[in-house]
C-alpha positions as CSV (number, residue, x, y, z in Angstrom):
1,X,21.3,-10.4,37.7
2,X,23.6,-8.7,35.5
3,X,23.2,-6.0,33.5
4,X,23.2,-7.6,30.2
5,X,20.1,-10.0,31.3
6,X,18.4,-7.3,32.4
7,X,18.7,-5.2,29.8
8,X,17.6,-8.4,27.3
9,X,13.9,-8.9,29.5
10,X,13.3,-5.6,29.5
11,X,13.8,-5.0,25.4
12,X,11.8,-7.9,25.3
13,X,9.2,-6.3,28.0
14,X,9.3,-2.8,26.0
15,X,8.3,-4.4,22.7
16,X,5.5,-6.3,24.4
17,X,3.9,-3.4,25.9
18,X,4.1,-1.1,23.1
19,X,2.0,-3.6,20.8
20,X,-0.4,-4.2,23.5
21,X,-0.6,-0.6,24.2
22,X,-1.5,0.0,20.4
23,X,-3.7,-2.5,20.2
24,X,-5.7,-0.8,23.4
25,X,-8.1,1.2,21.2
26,X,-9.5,-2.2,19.7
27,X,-10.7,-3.5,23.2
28,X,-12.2,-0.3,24.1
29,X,-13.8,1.9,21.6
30,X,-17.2,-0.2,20.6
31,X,-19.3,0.0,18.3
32,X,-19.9,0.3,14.7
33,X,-20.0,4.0,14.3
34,X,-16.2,4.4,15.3
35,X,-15.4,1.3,12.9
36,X,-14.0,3.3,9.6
37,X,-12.6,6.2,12.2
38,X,-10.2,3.7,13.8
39,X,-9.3,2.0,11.1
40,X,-8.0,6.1,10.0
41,X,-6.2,5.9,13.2
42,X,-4.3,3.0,12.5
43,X,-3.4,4.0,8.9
44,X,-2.0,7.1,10.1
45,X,1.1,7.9,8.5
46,X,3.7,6.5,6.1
47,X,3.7,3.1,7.8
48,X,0.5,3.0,10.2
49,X,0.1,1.1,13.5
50,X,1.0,-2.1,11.6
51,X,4.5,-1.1,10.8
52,X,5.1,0.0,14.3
53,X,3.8,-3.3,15.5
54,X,5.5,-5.4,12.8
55,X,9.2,-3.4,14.0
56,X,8.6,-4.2,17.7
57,X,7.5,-7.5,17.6
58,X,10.5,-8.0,15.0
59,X,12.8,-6.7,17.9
60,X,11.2,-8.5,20.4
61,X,12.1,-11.9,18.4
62,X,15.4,-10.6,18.0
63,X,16.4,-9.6,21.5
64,X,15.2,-13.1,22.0
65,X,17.1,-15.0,20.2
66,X,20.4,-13.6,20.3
67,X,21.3,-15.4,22.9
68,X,20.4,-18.9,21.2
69,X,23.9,-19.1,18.9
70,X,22.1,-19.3,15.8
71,X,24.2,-16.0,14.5
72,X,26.4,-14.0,15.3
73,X,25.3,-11.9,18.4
74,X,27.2,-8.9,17.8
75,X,25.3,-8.6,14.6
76,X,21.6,-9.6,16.1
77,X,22.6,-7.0,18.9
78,X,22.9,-4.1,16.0
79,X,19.8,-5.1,14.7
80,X,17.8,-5.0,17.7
81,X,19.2,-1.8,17.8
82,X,18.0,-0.3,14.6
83,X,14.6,-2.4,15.0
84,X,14.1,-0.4,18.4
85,X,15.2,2.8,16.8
86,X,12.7,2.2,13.8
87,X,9.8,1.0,16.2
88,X,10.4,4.6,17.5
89,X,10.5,7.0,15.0
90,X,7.6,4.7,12.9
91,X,5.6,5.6,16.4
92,X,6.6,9.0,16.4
93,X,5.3,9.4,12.1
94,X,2.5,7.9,12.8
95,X,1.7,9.7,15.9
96,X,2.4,13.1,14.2
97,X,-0.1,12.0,11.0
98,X,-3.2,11.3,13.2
99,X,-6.1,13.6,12.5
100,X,-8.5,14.0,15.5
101,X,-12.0,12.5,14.3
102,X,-15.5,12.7,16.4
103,X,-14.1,9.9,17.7
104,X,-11.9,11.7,19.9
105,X,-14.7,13.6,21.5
106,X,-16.2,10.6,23.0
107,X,-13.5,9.0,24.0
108,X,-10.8,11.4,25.2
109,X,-8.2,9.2,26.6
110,X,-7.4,8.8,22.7
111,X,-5.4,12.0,22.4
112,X,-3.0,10.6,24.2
113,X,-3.0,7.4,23.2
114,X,-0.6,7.7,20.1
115,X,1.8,9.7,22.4
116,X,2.0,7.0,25.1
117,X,3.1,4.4,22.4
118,X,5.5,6.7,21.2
119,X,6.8,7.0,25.0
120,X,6.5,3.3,25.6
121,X,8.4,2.7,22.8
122,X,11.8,4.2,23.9
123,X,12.8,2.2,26.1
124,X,13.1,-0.1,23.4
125,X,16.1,1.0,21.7
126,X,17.5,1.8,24.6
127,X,17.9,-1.2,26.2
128,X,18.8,-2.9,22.9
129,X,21.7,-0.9,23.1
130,X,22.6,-1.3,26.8
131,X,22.3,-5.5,25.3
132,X,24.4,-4.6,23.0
133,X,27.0,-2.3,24.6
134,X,27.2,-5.2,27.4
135,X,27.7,-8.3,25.0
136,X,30.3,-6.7,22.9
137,X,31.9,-5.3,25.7
């Protein structure tokens, strides 16, 4: 495989993991008492979960279809680009903007949970730009 595929699956791959890694908290925390806490979680910041969601699965759909010849795919390249870099910075706000809650006590795994999608999410823009670096190239 060339470098350029590669690069493509695993943009595709990053944006996929960080939105299932967000979404973690909603298949493990139960129960009624942490609803309103985790819905304060996820509004978190300027944008919330859902905007870092929204950018990475928008950059996953991109990444995707640059290949198809619908538009130009220097220009869907720069915008994966800049989709990855927002997905990572709109992780990084909304990671900074979370208040620890009593929620946090009883499930610890959750102070790092914003952190790891921020990490998780860097490899997003980064490979959008090896994708692009390679098809221009």
């Amino acid at each position: 495989m060339e470098l350029r595929d590669i690069s493509r699956r695993a943009g595709i791959a990053a944006g996929v993991v960080t939105v299932l890694a967000l979404a973690a908290p909603y298949a493990v925390v139960s129960g009624g008492e942490y609803a309103t806490q985790l819905a304060g979680y996820y509004a978190s910041g300027p944008l919330g979960a859902a905007g870092v969601a929204l950018f990475a699965l928008l950059g996953v759909v991109v990444i995707a279809s640059v290949e198809r010849g619908n538009l130009d795919p220097g220009t869907l390249a720069g915008v994966a680009v800049m989709l990855g870099i927002a997905t990572t910075l709109s992780a990084a706000l909304w990671a900074t903007a979370i208040e620890p809650t009593t929620m946090f006590a009883d499930h610890r795994w959750l102070e790092w949970h914003a952190r790891a999608v921020v990490a998780l999410s860097v490899p997003l823009p980064a490979s959008a730009a090896v994708y692009a670096r390679e098809l221009l190239a």
